[in-house]
C-alpha positions as CSV (number, residue, x, y, z in Angstrom):
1,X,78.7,93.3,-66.3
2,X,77.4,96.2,-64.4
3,X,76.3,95.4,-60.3
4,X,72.4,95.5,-61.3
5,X,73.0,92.4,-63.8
6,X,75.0,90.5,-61.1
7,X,71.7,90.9,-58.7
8,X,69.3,89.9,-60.8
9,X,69.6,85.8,-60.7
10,X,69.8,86.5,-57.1
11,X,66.3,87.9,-56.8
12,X,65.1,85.0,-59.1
13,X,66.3,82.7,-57.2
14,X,64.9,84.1,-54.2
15,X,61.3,84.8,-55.6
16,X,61.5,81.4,-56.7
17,X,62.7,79.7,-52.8
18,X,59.5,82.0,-51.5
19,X,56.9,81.5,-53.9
20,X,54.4,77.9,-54.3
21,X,54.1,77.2,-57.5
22,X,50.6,76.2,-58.2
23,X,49.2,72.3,-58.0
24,X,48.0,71.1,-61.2
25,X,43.8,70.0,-61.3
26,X,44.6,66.3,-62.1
27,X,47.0,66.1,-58.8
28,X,44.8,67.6,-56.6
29,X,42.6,65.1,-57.9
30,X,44.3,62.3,-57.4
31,X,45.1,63.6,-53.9
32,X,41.5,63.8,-52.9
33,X,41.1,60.1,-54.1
34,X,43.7,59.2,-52.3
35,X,42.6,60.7,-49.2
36,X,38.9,59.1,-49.0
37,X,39.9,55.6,-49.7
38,X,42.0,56.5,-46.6
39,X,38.8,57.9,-45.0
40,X,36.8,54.5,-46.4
41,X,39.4,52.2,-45.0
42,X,39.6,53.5,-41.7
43,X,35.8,53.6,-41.8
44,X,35.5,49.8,-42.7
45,X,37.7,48.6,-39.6
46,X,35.9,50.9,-37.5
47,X,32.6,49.4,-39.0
48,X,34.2,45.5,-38.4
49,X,35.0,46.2,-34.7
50,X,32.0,47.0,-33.9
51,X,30.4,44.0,-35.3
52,X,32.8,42.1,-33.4
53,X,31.8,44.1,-30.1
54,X,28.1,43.3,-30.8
55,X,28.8,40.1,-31.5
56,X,31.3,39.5,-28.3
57,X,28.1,40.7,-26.6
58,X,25.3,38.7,-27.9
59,X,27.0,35.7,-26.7
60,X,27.4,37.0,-23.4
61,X,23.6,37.6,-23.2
62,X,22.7,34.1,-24.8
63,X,25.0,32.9,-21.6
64,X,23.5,34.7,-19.6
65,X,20.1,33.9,-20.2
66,X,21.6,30.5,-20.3
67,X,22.2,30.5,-17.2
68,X,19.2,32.1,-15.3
69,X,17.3,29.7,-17.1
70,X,19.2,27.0,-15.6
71,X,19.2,28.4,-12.0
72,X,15.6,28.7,-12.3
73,X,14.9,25.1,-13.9
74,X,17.3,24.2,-10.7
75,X,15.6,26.1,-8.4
76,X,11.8,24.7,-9.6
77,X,13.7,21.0,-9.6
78,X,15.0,21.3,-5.6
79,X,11.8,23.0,-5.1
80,X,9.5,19.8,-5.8
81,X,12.0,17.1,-4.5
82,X,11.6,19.5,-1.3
83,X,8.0,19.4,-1.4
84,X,7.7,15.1,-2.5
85,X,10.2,14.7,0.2
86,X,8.0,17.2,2.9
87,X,4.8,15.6,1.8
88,X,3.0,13.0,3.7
89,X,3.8,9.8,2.6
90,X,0.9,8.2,0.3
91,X,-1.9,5.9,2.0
92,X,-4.3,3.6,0.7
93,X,-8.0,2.3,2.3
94,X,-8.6,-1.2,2.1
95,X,-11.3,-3.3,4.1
96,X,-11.3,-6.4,5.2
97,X,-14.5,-8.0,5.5
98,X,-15.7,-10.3,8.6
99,X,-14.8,-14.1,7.6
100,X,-11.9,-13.6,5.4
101,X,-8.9,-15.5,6.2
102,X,-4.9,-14.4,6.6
103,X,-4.3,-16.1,2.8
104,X,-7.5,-13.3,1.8
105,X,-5.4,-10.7,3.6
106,X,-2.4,-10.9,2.5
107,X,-3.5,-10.7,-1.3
108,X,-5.3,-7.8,-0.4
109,X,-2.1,-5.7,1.0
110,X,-0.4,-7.1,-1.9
111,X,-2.5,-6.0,-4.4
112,X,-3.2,-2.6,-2.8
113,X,0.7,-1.9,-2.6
114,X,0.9,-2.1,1.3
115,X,3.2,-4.9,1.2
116,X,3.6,-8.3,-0.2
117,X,1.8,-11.2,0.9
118,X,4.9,-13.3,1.7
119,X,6.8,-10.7,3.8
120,X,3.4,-10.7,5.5
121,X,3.0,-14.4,6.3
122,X,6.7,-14.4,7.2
123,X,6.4,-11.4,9.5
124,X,3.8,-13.1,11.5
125,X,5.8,-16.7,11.5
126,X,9.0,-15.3,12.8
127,X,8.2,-12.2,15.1
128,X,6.7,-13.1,18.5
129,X,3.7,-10.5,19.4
130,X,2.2,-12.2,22.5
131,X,4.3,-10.0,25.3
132,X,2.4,-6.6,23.2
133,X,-0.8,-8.3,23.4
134,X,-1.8,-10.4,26.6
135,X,-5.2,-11.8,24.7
136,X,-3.0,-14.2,22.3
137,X,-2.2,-17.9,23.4
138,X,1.3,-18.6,24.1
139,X,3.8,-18.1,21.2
140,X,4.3,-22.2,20.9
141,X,1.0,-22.4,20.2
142,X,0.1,-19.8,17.1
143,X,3.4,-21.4,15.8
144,X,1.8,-25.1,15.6
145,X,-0.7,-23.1,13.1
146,X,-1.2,-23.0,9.7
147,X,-0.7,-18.6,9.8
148,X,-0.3,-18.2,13.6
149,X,-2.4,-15.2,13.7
150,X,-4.8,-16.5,12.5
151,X,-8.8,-15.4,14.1
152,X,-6.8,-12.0,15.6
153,X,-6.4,-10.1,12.8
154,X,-9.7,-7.8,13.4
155,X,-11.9,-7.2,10.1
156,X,-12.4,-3.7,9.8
157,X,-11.4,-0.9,7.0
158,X,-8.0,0.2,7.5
159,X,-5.5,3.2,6.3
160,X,-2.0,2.1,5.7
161,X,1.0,3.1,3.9
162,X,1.9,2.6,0.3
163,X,5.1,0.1,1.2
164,X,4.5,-0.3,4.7
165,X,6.5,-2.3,6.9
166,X,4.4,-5.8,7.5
167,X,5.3,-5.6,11.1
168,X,3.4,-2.6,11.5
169,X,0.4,-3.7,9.4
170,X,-0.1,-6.4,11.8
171,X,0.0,-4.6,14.8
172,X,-2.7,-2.2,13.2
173,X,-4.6,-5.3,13.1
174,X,-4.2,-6.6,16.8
175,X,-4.4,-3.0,18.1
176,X,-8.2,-2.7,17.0
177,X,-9.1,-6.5,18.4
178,X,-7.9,-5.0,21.8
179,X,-10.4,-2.7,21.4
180,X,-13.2,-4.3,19.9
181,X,-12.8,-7.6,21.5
182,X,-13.7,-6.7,25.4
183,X,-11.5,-7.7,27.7
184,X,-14.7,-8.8,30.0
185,X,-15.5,-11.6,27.0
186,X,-11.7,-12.7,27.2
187,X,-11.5,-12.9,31.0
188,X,-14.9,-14.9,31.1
189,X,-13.7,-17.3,28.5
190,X,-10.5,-18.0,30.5
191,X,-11.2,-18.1,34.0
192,X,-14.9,-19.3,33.5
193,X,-14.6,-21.5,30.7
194,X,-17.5,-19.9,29.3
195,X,-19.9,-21.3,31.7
196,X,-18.7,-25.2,30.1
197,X,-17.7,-27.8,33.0
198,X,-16.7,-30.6,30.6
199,X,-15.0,-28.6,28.0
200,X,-11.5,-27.5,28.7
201,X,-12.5,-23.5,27.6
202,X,-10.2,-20.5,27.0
203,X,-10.4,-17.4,25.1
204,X,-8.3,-18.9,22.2
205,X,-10.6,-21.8,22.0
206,X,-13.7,-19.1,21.8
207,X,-12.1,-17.4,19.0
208,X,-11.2,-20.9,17.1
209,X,-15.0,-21.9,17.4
210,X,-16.3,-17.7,16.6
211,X,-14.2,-18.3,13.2
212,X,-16.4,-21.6,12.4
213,X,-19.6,-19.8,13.6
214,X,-18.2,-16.8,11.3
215,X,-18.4,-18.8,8.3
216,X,-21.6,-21.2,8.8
217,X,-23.7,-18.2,9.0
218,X,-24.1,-14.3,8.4
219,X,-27.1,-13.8,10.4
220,X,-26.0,-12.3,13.8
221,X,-29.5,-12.9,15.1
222,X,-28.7,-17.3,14.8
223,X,-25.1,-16.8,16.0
224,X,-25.8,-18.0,19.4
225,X,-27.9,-20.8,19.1
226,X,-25.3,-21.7,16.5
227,X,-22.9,-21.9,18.8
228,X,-25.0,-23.9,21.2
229,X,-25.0,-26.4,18.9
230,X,-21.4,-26.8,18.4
231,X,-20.9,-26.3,22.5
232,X,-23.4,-29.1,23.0
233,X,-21.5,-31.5,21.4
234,X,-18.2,-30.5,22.6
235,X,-19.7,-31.2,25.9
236,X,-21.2,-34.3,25.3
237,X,-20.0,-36.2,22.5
238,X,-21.4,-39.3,23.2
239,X,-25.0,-37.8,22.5
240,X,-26.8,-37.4,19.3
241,X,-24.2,-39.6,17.5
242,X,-21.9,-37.1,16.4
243,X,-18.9,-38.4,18.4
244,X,-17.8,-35.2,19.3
245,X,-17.8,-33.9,15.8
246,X,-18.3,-30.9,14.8
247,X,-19.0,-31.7,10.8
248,X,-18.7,-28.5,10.2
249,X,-18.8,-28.0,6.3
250,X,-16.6,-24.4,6.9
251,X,-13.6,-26.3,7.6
252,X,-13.0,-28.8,4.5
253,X,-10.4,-26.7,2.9
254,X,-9.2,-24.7,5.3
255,X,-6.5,-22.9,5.1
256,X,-7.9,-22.8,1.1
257,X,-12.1,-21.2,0.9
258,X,-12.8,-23.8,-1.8
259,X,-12.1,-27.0,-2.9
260,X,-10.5,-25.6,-6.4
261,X,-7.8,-24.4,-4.4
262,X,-6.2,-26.5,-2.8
263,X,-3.3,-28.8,-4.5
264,X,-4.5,-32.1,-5.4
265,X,-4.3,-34.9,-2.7
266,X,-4.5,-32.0,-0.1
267,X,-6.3,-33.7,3.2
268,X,-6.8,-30.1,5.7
269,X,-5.8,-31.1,9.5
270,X,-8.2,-28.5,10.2
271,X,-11.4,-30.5,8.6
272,X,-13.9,-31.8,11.7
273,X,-16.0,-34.1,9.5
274,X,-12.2,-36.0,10.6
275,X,-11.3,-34.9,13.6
276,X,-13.0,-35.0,17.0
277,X,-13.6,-31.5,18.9
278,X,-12.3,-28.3,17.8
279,X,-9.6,-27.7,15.1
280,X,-6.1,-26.3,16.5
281,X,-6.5,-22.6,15.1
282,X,-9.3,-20.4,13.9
283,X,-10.2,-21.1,10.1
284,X,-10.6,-17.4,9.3
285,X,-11.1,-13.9,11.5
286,X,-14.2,-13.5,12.9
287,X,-16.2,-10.6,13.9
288,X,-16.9,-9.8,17.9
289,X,-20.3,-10.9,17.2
290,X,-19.0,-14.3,16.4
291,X,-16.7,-14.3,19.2
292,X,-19.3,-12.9,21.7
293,X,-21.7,-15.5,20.7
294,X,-18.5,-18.1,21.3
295,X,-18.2,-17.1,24.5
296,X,-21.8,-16.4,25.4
297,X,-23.7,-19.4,23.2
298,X,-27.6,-19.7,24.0
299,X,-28.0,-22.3,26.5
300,X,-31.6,-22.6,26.4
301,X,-31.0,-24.3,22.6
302,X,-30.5,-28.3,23.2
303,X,-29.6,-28.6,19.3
304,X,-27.0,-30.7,17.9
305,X,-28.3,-30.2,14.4
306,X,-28.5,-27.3,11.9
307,X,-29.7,-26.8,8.5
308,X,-29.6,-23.5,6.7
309,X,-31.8,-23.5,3.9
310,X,-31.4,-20.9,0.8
311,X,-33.3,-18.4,2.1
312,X,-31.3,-18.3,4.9
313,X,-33.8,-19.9,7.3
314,X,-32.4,-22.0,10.1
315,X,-33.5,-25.5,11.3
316,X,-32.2,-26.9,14.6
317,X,-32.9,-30.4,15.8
318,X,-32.0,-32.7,19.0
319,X,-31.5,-35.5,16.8
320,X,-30.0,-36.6,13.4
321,X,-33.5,-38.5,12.8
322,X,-35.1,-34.8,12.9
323,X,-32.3,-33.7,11.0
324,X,-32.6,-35.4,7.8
325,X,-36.3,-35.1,8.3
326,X,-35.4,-30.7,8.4
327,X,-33.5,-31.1,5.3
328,X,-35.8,-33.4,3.0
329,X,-38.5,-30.5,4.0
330,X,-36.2,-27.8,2.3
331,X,-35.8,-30.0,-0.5
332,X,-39.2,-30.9,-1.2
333,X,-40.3,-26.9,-1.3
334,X,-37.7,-26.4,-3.2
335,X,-35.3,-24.6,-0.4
336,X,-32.2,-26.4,-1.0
């Protein structure tokens, strides 16, 4: 073998060390499959966490409006407690009209929410409000009565509180009989007796006998001739028959208006077709008309008698014979 035969599987071998063989179609092919699933794959995870990303964040934004709405719905909530508690508290106008007694009363603060009628009769029958107000009697005496305040609670139209304390509500009561009631009409009545000599006179007794005149009639005009009557036989009982009586029609039922009110068998200590002189407390709570014309009655009238007829007309007489003869008149004409 000559030197150029040994070279030659040499170069062969060489050439083919050096040379890339060609790839075949069908693996180039398959390679190019092979590399786009690869591409799809990674695709799809990329695809799947960002779904998860939007996801992650659309809870946080549900949260979050979750939670502005809440501080808001707060904020509106501690807003009106704020206001309700700022607020003026609520108040309620009720009037009392003139001749209404304490029992009247206290079912109208009851039933206009100011505060119950009990806590009202108790407030009056356990707290002691003569050292406020110099015009009441003695504490020992409004306690011998039915309600002891009785004839000083002042009709009128009043504003009070929706659950007010019942303390309070009676002092908004007295407070306006100090200044309605003069303190001339009180002095009078106590140091002067009202002008009376026989008849032991105060200004408690004025207001007892202004709550009978009150009730027997609601023309101011008769109030004082009224009240003559009632005076003249105070001061002299032993004239005209009465016996001191005052047979005042007012005070059957007292402390009830009407007879269907009161419990069966119930006799009134306050009734003065029984007893002699005035009762010992007022019957309702007069007007200061009423009490004026208690303290000031009109002296000129020598009446023991009275008849109102249903017109409203009055007929006074010295003596019961006249009387009777007054009231058969109404009825004939068809006045009573």
């Amino acid at each position: 073998m000559n030197e150029r035969q040994r070279q030659l599987p040499r170069q062969r071998q060489a050439s083919s060390g050096s040379a890339r063989r060609p790839v075949p179609r069908q693996v180039q092919a398959a390679r190019r499959t092979q590399q786009t699933r690869k591409n799809v794959s990674g695709n799809g995870k990329n695809d799947s966490s960002g779904l998860k990303f939007l996801g992650v964040m659309l809870v946080a934004a549900l949260l979050l409006c979750g939670l502005i709405y809440t501080f808001f719905m707060e904020k509106d909530r501690l807003g009106s407690e704020e206001k309700q508690t700022s607020a003026e508290p609520l108040t309620v106008n009720v009037t009392f009209p003139e001749g209404r007694t304490v029992r009247q009363y206290g079912a109208l603060l009851e039933g206009n929410g100011v505060c119950s009628a009990e806590d009202f009769y108790s407030e009056m029958r356990t707290t002691d409000f003569t050292a406020e107000y110099s015009f009441l009697p003695s504490n020992e005496i409004l306690q011998q009565r039915e309600y002891p305040l009785e004839g000083y609670l002042y009709p009128d139209t009043y504003s009070f509180y929706i659950g007010e304390n019942p303390k309070s509500v009676i002092k908004r009561f007295l407070n306006n009989f100090s200044v309605r009631v003069s303190g001339e009409a009180v002095s009078y009545a106590d140091s002067n007796g009202a002008g009376f000599k026989k008849t032991e006179m105060s200004f408690d007794r004025a207001v007892i006998l202004a709550s009978i005149i009150e009730r027997e009639s609601p023309d101011n005009s008769e109030r004082d001739k009224i009240s003559a009557v009632f005076w003249n036989r105070l001061e002299h009982p032993d004239v005209g028959g009465t016996g001191g009586k005052l047979q005042s029609d007012a005070t059957h039922y007292y402390p009830y208006v009407v007879g269907d009110e009161r419990p069966e068998g119930f006799s009134s200590e306050y009734d003065t077709y029984v007893i002699a002189g005035l009762p010992k407390g007022p019957i309702c709570n007069p007007s200061v008309d009423s009490i004026n014309a208690a303290v000031y009655p009109d002296k000129s009238c020598k009446a023991y008698f009275f008849f109102n007829d249903n017109s409203g007309n009055h007929y006074y007489a010295e003596t019961y014979a006249q009387h009777k003869k007054n009231i058969q008149y109404c009825k004939d004409h068809g006045l009573a």
